[in-house]
C-alpha positions, 0 to 999 in steps of 0.5 A, a space after each residue: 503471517 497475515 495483512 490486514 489492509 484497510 481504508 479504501 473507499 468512494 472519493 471525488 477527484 482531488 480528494 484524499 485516502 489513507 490506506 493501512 497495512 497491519 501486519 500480524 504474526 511477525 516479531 517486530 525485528 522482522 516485520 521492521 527489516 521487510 520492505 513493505 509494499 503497495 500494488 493496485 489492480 484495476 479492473 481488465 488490467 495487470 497489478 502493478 507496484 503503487 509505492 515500496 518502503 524498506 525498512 530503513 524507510 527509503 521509498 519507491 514511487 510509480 511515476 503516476 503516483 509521484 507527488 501525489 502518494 505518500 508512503 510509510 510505516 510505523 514498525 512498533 504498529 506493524 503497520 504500513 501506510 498509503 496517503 493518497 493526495 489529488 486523487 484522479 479517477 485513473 487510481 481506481 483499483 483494489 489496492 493490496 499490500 505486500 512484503 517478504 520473508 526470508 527473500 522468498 515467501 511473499 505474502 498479501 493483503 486481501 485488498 482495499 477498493 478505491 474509486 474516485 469519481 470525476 
């Protein structure tokens, strides 16, 4: 199983990303029954959960990100996504998608790096 994230870049404050999350080497009833999930890392800081969908595509949200971020997921594409709306130089960070397997192997992404200038 691998991820494959994509779609991070340099944007001014206030402006938009959307990140992609393309899974591979799962079949389609798995991939669409995992929660699929967002975290970012910030230079000197821990990771952290951005945003998680399950897979009957209820959603979790940080409280920083609330309004701002929108999660997804397209399970015939195996893919997840992160809109990313009125972005602020605080959500600068290497962005990492993740799920689960069988309630216990987790697996990552290789990151994406937002920065947002002010």
């Amino acid at each position: 199983v691998q991820l494959q994230a994509s779609g991070g870049g340099l944007v001014q404050a206030g402006g938009s990303l959307r990140l992609s999350c393309k899974a591979s080497g799962m079949i389609l009833s798995e991939f669409s029954g995992n929660i699929m999930s967002w975290y970012r890392q910030a230079p000197g800081k821990q990771r952290e959960m951005v945003a998680t969908v399950t897979g009957s595509k209820d959603t979790n949200y940080t409280d920083s990100v609330k309004g701002r971020f929108t999660i997804s997921r397209d399970n015939g594409k195996r893919t997840a996504y992160l809109q990313m709306n009125n972005l602020k130089p605080e959500d600068t960070a290497a962005y990492y998608c993740h799920t689960i397997r069988f309630k216990k192997y987790h697996y990552w992404g290789q990151g994406t790096l937002v920065t947002v200038s002010s």
